[in-house]
C-alpha positions as a Python dict, from the first residue, in 0.01 Angstrom:
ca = {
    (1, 'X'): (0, 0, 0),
    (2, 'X'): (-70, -175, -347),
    (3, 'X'): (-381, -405, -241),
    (4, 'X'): (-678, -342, -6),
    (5, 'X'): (-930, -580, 15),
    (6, 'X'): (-1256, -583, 183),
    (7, 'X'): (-1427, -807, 424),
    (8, 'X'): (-1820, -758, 432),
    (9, 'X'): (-2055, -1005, 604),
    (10, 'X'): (-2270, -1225, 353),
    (11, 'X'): (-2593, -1004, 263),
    (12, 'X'): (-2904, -1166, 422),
    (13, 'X'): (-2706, -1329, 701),
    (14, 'X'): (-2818, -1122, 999),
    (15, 'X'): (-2579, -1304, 1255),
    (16, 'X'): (-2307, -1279, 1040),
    (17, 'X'): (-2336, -873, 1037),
    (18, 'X'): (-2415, -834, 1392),
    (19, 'X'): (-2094, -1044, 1478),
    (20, 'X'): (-1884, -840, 1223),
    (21, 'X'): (-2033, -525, 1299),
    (22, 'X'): (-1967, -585, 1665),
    (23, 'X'): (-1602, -692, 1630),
    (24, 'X'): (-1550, -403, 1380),
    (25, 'X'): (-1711, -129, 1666),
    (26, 'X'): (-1479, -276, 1998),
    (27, 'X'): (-1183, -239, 1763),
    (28, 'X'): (-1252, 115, 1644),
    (29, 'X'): (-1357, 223, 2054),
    (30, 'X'): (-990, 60, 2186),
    (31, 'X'): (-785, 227, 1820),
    (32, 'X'): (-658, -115, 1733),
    (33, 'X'): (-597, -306, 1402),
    (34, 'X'): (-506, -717, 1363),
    (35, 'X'): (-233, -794, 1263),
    (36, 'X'): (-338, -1115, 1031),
    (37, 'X'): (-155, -1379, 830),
    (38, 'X'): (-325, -1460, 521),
    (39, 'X'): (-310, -1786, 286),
    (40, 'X'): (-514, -1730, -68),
    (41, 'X'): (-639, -2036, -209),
    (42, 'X'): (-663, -1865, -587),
    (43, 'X'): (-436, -1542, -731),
    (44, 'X'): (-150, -1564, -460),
    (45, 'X'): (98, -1853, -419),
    (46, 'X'): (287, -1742, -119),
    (47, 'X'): (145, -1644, 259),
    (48, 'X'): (75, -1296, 332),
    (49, 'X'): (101, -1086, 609),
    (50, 'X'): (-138, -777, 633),
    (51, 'X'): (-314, -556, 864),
    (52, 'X'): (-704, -556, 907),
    (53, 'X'): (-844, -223, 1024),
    (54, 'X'): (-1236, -168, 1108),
    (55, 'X'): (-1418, 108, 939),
    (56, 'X'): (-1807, 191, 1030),
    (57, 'X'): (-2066, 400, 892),
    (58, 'X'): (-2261, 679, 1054),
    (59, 'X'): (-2548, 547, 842),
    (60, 'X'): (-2752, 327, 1074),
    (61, 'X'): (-2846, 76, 755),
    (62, 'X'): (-2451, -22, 706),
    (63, 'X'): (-2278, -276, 883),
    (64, 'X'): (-1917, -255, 982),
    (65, 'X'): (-1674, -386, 790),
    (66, 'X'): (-1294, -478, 768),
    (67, 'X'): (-1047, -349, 532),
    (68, 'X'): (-731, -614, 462),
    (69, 'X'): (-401, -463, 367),
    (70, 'X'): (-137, -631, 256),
    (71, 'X'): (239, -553, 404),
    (72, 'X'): (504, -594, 93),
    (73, 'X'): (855, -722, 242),
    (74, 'X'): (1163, -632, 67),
    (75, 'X'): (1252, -1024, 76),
    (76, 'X'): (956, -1095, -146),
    (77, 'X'): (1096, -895, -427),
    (78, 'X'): (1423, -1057, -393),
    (79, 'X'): (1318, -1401, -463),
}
């Protein structure tokens, strides 16, 4: 995978990292990833699809967090 790209909550925003943290925990307990279609406003012109997985920390002072890779086609090198 070329590009990973991280999702954190905004620092300071206390609901923000409870609701990411909690989304991030239910999908680590049931082993699932997203599957998510992506649509950059700057850097990429095309849609992209990639997978989002959760990662947490034992540390009790860091949030969960998402991690966004992207899935390369073979039809978006022939074009």
């Amino acid at each position: 995978m070329k590009d990973v790209y991280v999702s954190l909550p905004k620092p300071g925003n206390t609901r923000a990292m409870i609701a990411v943290s909690v989304v991030a925990r239910a999908m680590k307990e049931m082993n699932k990833v997203a599957i998510v279609r992506c649509v950059w406003r700057q850097r990429h012109a095309n849609v992209v699809i990639g997978v989002l997985t959760p990662n947490l920390s034992d540390k009790e002072n860091i949030v969960g967090f998402f991690c966004l890779c992207f899935l390369y086609f073979i039809s978006v090198y022939l074009y």
